[in-house]
N, C-alpha and C positions, 0 to 999 in steps of 0.2 A: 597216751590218752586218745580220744577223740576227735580233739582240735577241735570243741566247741559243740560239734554235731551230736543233736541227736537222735537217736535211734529207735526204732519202732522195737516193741518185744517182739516181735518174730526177726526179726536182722542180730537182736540178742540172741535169741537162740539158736539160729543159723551159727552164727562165728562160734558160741560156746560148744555146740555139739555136731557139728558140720553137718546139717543137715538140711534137708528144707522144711520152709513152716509158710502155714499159710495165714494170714491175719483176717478176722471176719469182726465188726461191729456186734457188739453182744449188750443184751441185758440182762443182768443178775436179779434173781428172786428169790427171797426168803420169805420163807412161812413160821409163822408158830402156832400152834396150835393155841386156840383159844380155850383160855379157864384153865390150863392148863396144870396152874399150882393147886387151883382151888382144886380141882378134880382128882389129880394126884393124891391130894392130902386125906382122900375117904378110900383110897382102892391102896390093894394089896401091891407089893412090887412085880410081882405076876401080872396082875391086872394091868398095873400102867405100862409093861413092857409088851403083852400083846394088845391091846390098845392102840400102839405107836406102832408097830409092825402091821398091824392091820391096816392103816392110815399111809405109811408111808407104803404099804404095796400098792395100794390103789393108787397111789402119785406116782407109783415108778412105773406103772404098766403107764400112763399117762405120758411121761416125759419119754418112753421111747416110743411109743406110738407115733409121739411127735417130734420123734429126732433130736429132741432138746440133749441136755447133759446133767447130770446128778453132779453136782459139784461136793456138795457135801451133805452130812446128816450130825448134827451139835443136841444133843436134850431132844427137844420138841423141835427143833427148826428144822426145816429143809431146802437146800440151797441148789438153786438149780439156773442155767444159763441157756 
């Protein structure tokens, strides 16, 4: 074990994959798109998939612009740090 200590995630993943990691203070954001069910429920599934790709490209030219990181993409959410 440990012996009690413990350990930052980057010293986790140091030991598990020997490598180096660096640790940076983040904040997490998730978006959903508003009305999202409601608006869904009148358009094609065509529609609401370029809809969402049109939407999340203008956030992702966004988050690299600004160095951020696309964490994820769930439904309508977009998760970025």
């Amino acid at each position: 074990g440990m012996g009690g200590r413990k350990l930052s995630l980057a010293a986790v993943v140091e030991r598990r994959w020997r490598g180096t990691c660096e640790e940076y203070a983040a904040v997490v954001v998730q978006m959903d798109i508003c009305e999202f069910t409601v608006m869904s429920g009148s358009m094609t599934a065509m529609e609401v998939a370029e809809m969402v790709h049109a939407i999340f490209c203008v956030i992702d030219r966004e988050v690299c612009r600004r160095g951020l990181y696309k964490m994820d993409t769930i439904g309508d959410a977009y998760v970025v740090a």
